[in-house]
Each structure stands twice: as structure tokens, then as C-alpha cells.
C-alpha positions as CSV (number, residue, x, y, z in Angstrom):
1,X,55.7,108.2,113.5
2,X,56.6,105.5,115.9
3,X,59.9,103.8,115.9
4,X,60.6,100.6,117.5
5,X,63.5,99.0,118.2
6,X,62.4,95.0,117.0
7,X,64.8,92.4,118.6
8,X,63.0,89.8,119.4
9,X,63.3,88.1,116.3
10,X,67.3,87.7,117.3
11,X,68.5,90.6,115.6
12,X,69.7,93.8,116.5
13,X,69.4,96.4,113.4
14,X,65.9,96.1,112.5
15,X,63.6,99.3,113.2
16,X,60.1,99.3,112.5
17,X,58.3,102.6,111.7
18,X,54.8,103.2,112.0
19,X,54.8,100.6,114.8
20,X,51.4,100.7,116.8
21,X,51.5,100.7,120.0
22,X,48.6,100.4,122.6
23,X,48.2,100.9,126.6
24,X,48.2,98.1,129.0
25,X,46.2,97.9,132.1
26,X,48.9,99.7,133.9
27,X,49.2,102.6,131.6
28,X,52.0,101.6,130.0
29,X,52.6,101.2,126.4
30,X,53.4,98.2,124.7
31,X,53.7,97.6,121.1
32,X,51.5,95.6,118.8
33,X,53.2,93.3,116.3
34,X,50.5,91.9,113.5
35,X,51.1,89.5,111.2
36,X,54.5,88.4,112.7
37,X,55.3,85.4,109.7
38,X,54.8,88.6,107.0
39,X,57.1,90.8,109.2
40,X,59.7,88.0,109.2
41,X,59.7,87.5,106.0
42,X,60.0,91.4,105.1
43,X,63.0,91.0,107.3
44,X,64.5,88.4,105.4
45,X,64.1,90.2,102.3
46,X,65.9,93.6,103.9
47,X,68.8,91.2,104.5
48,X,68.9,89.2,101.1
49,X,68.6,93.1,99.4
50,X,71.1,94.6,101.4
51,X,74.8,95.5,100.4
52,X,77.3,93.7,102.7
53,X,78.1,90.7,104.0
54,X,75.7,89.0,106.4
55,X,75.9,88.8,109.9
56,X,75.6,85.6,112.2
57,X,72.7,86.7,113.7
58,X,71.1,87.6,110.4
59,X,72.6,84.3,108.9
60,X,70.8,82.5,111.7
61,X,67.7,84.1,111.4
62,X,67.0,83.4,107.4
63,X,68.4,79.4,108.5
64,X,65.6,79.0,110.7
65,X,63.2,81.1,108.7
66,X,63.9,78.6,106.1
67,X,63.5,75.7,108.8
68,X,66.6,74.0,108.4
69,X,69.1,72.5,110.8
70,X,73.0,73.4,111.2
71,X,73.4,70.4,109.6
72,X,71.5,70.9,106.7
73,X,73.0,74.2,105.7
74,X,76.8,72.5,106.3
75,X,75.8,69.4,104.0
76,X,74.4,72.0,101.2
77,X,77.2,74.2,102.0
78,X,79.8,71.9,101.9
79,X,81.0,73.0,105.1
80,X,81.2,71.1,108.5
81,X,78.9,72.0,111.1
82,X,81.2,74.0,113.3
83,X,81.4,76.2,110.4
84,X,78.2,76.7,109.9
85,X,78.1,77.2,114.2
86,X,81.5,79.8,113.8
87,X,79.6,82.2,111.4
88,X,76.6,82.1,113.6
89,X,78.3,82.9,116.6
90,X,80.4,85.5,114.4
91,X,83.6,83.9,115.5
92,X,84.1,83.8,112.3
93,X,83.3,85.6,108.9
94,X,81.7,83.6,105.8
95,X,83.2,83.9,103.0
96,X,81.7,86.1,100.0
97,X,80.7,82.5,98.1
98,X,79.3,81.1,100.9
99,X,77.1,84.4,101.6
100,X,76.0,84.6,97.8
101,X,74.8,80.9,97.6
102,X,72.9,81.3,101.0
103,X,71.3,84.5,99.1
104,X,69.8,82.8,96.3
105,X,68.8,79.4,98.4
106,X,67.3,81.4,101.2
107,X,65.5,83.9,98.2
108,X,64.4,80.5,96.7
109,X,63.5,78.7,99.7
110,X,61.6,82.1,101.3
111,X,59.6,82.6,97.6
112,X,61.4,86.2,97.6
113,X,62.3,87.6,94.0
114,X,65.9,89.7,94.3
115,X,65.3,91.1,91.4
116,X,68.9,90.4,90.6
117,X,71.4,88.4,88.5
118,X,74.1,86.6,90.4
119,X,76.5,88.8,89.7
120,X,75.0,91.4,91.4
121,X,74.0,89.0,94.6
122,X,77.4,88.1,94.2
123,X,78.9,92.0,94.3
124,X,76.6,92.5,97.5
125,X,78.7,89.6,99.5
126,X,81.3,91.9,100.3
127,X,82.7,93.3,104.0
128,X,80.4,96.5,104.2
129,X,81.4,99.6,106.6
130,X,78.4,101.8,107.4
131,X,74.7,101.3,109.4
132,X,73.8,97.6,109.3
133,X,70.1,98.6,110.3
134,X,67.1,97.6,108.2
135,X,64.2,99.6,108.2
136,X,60.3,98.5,108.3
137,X,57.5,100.2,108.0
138,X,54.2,99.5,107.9
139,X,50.9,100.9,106.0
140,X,47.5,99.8,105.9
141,X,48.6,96.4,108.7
142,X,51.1,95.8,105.7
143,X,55.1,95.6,105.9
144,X,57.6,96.9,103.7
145,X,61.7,97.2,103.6
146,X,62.3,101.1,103.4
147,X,64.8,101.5,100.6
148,X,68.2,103.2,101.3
């Protein structure tokens, strides 16, 4: 089974397995990437389900997923928009109330169930030591989070 390495979504832990990948004209092999709004959207749901913190990067991601401005997330927020800009650059880390209420507005916004309580979204908004990467895999042209 293949693994790629996905980044071109802006973030750097997410692994796809089962990729496809194909020859060009030159022999060399490039990957295939179907369906690239249902991949995104797995993505977002390995982040919203994942135990830690978010990261800039993966707070900047679901933003734009979600189609919304730095602006938009500071008013709803309650937070200025250097704030909002601070966290994505990861000059500086949000704060575990701040990373639960994105949870459940991205989840809501994004149409992904967390199958969760608050309290639970809320225990997952905490500093996490450990691999940061999410896993994807694919089956039958579909994508899936591989659970931990």
C-alpha cells in the first residue's frame, strides 16, 4: 500500500494510504488525487476528532474550508483579528475555549457529526505531546480518517 505524503492542502501531518499513483509521459510517477472537496473534508474531520489542541495551519485550513474571512472568525470569536492572524501563524497558541468553540462551529458549519458532547470536545482542546499526523485512506475512490 501506497503512502503519500499530502501537503498541498497547507498542512503537514496528513498521510494518505492507498493513494494511486499513475506514470507521466516521462516515466515518472505522480499521484492521483480524486474527489479533492471529499478528501478535504475527511481532513477536517481527522482534525475536529483528534485529541490535542489544533494547530495554525490546521486552524487555517478548516477557516477556509468553512469560507470565512479572518475577520469573520475574530467577530464570532470575540477576538481581534491579529489574534485570529497570531494562532494561524502559530505565534501564538489558542486557548482551550477558543479551540472547543471553533470545533463545534467548524463541525456545524462542515455538516460533520463528532459524535461527542461538549465536554468531550472540550477535554480534546488540550496541549497534546505525541504524532500530530492524520491518516487517510482510501477504498473503493472513497476517503476515510484511520482511527488511532
Amino acid at each position: 500500500m501506497k503512502r503519500y505524503h499530502y501537503t498541498e492542502c497547507g498542512l503537514d501531518n496528513i498521510i494518505i494510504e492507498g493513494a494511486d499513483f499513475l506514470k507521466d509521459v516521462d516515466g515518472e510517477e505522480t499521484i492521483c488525487i480524486p474527489a479533492i472537496n471529499q478528501l478535504h473534508r475527511v481532513i477536517a474531520e481527522g482534525i475536529l476528532k483528534r485529541e490535542g489542541r489544533m494547530t495554525g495551519k490546521e486552524l487555517r485550513f478548516l477557516r477556509t474550508e468553512m469560507g470565512m474571512t479572518q475577520a469573520q472568525l475574530a467577530e464570532l470569536l470575540h477576538r481581534d483579528v491579529q489574534t485570529i492572524a497570531r494562532w494561524e501563524k502559530s505565534e501564538v497558541e489558542m486557548d482551550g475555549n477558543a479551540d472547543t468553540l471553533f470545533r463545534l462551529m467548524a463541525a456545524e458549519s462542515l455538516g460533520i457529526d463528532l459524535q461527542a458532547d461538549v465536554s468531550s470536545i472540550s477535554r480534546k482542546s488540550v496541549p497534546q505531546a505525541g504524532s500530530r499526523e492524520i491518516i487517510i485512506f482510501t477504498d473503493n475512490g472513497g476517503y476515510h480518517v484511520k482511527a488511532a
